[in-house]
C-alpha positions as CSV (number, residue, x, y, z in Angstrom):
1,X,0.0,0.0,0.0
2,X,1.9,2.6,1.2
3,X,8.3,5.1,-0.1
4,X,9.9,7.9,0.3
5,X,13.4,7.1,-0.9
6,X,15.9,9.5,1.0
7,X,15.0,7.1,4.3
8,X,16.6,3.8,2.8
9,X,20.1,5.1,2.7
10,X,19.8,5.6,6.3
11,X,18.2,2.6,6.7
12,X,20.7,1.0,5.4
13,X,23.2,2.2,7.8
14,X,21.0,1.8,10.9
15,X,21.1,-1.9,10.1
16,X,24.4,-2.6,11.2
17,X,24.7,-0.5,14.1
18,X,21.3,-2.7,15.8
19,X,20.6,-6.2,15.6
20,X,17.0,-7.3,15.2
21,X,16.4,-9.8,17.9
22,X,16.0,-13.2,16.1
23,X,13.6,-16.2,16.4
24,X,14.7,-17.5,19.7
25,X,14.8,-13.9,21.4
26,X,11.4,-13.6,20.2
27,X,10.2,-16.9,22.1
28,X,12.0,-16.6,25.3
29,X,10.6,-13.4,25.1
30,X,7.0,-14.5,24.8
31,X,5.5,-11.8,22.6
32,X,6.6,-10.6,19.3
33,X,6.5,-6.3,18.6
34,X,4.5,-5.3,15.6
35,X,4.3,-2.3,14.2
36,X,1.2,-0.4,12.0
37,X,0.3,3.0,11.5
38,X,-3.3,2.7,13.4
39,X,-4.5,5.4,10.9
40,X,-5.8,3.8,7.8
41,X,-9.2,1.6,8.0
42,X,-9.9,-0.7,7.7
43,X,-6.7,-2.2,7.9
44,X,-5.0,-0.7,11.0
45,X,-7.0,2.3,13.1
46,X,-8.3,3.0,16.3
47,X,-11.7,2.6,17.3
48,X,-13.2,3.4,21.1
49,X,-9.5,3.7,21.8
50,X,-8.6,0.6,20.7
51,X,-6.1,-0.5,17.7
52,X,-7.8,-3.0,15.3
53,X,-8.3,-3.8,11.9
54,X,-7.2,-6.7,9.3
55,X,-3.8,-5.8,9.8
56,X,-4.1,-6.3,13.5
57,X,-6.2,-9.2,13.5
58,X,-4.2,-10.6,11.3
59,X,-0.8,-10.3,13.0
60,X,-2.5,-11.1,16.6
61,X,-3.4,-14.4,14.7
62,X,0.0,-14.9,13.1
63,X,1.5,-14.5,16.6
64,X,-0.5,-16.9,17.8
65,X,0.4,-19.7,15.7
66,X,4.5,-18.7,16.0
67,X,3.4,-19.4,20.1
68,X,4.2,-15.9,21.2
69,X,1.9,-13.0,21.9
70,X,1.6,-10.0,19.5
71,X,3.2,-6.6,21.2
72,X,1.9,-3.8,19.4
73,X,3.1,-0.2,18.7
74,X,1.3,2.4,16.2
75,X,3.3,5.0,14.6
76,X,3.0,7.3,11.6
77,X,3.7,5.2,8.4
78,X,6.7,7.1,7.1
79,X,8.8,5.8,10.3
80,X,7.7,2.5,10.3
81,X,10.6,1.0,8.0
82,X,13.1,3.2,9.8
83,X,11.9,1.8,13.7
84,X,12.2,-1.5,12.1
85,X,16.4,-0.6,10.9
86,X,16.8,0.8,14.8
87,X,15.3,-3.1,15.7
88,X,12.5,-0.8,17.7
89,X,10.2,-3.7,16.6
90,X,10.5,-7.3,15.2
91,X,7.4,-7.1,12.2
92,X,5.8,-4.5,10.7
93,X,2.1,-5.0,9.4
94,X,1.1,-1.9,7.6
95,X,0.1,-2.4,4.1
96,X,3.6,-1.8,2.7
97,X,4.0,-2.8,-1.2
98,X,6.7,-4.4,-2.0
99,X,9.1,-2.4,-4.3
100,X,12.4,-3.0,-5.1
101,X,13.8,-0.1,-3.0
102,X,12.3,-1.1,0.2
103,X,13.2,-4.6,-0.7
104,X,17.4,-3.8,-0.8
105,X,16.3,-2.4,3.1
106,X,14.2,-5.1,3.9
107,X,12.7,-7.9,4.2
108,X,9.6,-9.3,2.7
109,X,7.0,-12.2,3.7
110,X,5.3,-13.5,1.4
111,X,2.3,-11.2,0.1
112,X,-0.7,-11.1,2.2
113,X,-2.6,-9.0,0.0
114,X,-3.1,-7.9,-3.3
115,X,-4.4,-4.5,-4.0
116,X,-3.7,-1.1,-5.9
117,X,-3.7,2.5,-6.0
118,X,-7.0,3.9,-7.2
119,X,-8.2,7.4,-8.2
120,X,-10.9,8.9,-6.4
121,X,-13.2,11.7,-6.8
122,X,-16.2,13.9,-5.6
123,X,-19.4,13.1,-8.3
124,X,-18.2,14.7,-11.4
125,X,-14.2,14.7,-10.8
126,X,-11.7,13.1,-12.2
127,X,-11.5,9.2,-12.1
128,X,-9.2,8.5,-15.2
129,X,-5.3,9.9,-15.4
130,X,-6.5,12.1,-18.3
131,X,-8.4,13.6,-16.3
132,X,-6.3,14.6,-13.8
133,X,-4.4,17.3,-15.6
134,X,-4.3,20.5,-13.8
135,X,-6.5,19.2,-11.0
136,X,-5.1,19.2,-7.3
137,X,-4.8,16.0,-6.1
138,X,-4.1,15.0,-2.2
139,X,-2.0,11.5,-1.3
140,X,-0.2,10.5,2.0
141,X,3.5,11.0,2.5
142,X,5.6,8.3,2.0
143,X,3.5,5.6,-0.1
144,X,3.4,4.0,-3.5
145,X,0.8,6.0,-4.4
146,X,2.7,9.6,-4.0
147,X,5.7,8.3,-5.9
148,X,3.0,6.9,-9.1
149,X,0.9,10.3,-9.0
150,X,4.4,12.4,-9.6
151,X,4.5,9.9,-13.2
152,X,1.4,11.3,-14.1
153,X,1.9,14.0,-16.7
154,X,-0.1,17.2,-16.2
155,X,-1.2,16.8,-12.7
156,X,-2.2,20.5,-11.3
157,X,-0.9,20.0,-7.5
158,X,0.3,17.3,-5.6
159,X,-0.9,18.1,-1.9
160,X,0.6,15.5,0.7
161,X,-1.1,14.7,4.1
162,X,0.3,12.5,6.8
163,X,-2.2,10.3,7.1
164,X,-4.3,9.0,4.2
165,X,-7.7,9.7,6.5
166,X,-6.6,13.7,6.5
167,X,-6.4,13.3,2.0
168,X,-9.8,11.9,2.1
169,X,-11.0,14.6,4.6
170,X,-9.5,17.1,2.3
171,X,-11.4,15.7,-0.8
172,X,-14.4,15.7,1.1
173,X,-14.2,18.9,2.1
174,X,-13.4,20.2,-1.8
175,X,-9.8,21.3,-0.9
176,X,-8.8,18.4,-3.1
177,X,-9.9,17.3,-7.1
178,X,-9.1,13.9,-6.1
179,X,-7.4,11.9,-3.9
180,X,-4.8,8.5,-4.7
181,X,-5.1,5.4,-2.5
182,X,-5.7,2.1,-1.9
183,X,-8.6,0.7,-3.8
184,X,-9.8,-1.4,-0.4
185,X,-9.2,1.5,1.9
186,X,-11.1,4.0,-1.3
187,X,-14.1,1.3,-1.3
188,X,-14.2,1.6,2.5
189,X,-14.5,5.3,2.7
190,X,-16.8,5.8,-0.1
191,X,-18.9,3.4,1.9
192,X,-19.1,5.2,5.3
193,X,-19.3,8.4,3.9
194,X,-22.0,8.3,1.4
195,X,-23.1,11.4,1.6
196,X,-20.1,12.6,0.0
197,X,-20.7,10.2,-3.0
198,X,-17.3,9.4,-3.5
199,X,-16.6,7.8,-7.2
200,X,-14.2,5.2,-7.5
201,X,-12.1,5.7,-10.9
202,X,-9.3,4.1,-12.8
203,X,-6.3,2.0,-10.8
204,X,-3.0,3.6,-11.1
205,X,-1.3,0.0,-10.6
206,X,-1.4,-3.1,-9.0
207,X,0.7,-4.2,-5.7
208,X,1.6,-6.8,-3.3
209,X,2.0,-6.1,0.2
210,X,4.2,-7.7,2.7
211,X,4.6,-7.6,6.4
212,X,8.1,-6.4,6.6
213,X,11.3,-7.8,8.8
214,X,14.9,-6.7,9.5
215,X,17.1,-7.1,6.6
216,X,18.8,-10.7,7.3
217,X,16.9,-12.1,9.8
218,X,16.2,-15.2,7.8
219,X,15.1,-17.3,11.0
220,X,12.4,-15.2,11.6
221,X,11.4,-14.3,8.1
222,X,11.0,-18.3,7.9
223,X,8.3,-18.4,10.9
224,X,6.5,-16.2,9.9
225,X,6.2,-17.1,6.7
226,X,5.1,-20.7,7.8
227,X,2.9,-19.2,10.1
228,X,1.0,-16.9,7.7
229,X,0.8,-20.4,5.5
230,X,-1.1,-22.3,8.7
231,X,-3.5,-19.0,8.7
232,X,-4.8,-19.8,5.0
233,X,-4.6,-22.9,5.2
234,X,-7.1,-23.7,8.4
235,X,-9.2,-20.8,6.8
236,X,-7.9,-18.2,9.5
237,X,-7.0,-15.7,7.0
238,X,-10.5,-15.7,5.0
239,X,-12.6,-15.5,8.1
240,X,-10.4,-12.7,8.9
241,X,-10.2,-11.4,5.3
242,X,-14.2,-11.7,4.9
243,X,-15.2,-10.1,8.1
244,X,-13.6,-7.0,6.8
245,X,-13.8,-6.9,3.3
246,X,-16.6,-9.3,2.9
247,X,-14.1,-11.5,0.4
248,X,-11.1,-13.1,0.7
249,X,-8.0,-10.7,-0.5
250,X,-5.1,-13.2,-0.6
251,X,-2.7,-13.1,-3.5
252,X,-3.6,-15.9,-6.3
């Protein structure tokens, strides 16, 4: 889902001066520390106070079946990669797609999701890439989605927002032509806001997303990778999947 490129040469360099604590740590330890961004339903937000979403459910369950509790920590999505190089957590869970240049700084499951970046408008907007010349379009910081709107030719403005909810608040509120994100996230919002009637448009591309793991930590890249295989196997994963998105997202 969700790369701003400057942080990966620091990355890099952060991942030799902390070691990621590996498999064993992890299970003396009894609990494993994930990280999401608790800001973009309905994968990972808060609700009554509370963090939840697939993303959550689906690591709490993950943990589970690696027999360690889930530990979990919310931060804003553009530091998320970076905690992970300063071994500040073991996992992150936050709708990352896997791209070559966060893949040289980490480590990828495999995908637990296939999505995309979509275009979305207010009724009458733009919904094709055409149609977003000279139109002011809002996107959160450091995703996928920011670096494919800068390849569009003619775009007006680029306005970035922190967190995607604050780009779909700006559309809403007609500071924004249209607003980039992920087409499960767009379907979501256009759903509990109807009153805005929100049009779902053309997809700028497709992605896989990974939960992502300290560069070289092959042990625990290994478990979890089993352990996301137990969850769609014994039908975890779709009863997760379906309760959110009323359909099973895994990767075919």
């Amino acid at each position: 889902m969700k790369m701003i490129i400057g942080i990966f040469i620091g990355m890099a360099a952060l991942s030799h001066a902390a070691e990621a604590r590996d498999l064993a740590s992890i299970r003396k330890d009894g609990s494993i520390r994930i990280a999401t961004e608790g800001a973009t339903p309905p994968f990972n937000y808060f609700k009554d106070g509370k963090l939840t979403g697939f993303d959550v459910d689906l690591g709490t369950a993950l943990a589970g079946k690696m027999g360690v509790k889930a530990e979990w920590k919310a931060l804003s999505f553009d530091t998320l990669l970076v905690g992970l190089g300063q071994d500040r957590f073991d996992l992150v869970i936050a709708g990352h797609g896997i791209t070559p240049e966060r893949s040289a700084a980490v480590d990828f499951s495999t995908p637990y999701l296939c999505s995309g970046a979509v275009i979305v408008a207010r009724a009458g907007g733009p919904t094709t890439e055409a149609e977003l010349r000279d139109k002011t379009v809002g996107v959160q910081t450091g995703t996928t989605y920011l670096t494919a709107i800068r390849k569009v030719d003619g775009v007006g403005e680029i306005k970035t927002f922190p967190k995607d909810t604050d780009a779909l608040q700006n559309l809403i509120n007609k500071r924004t032509d249209a607003w980039v994100s992920d087409k499960i996230t767009a379907l979501d919002a256009a759903n509990k806001n109807q009153a805005a009637n929100l049009q779902i448009g053309d997809m700028l591309f497709v992605e896989q997303y990974g939960m992502a793991i300290a560069k070289g930590n092959g042990e625990l890249l290994a478990a979890v990778n089993e352990a996301f295989s137990a969850l769609l196997t014994d039908g975890t994963y779709a009863k997760i999947s379906k309760s959110y998105f009323e359909r099973d997202v895994r990767c075919h």
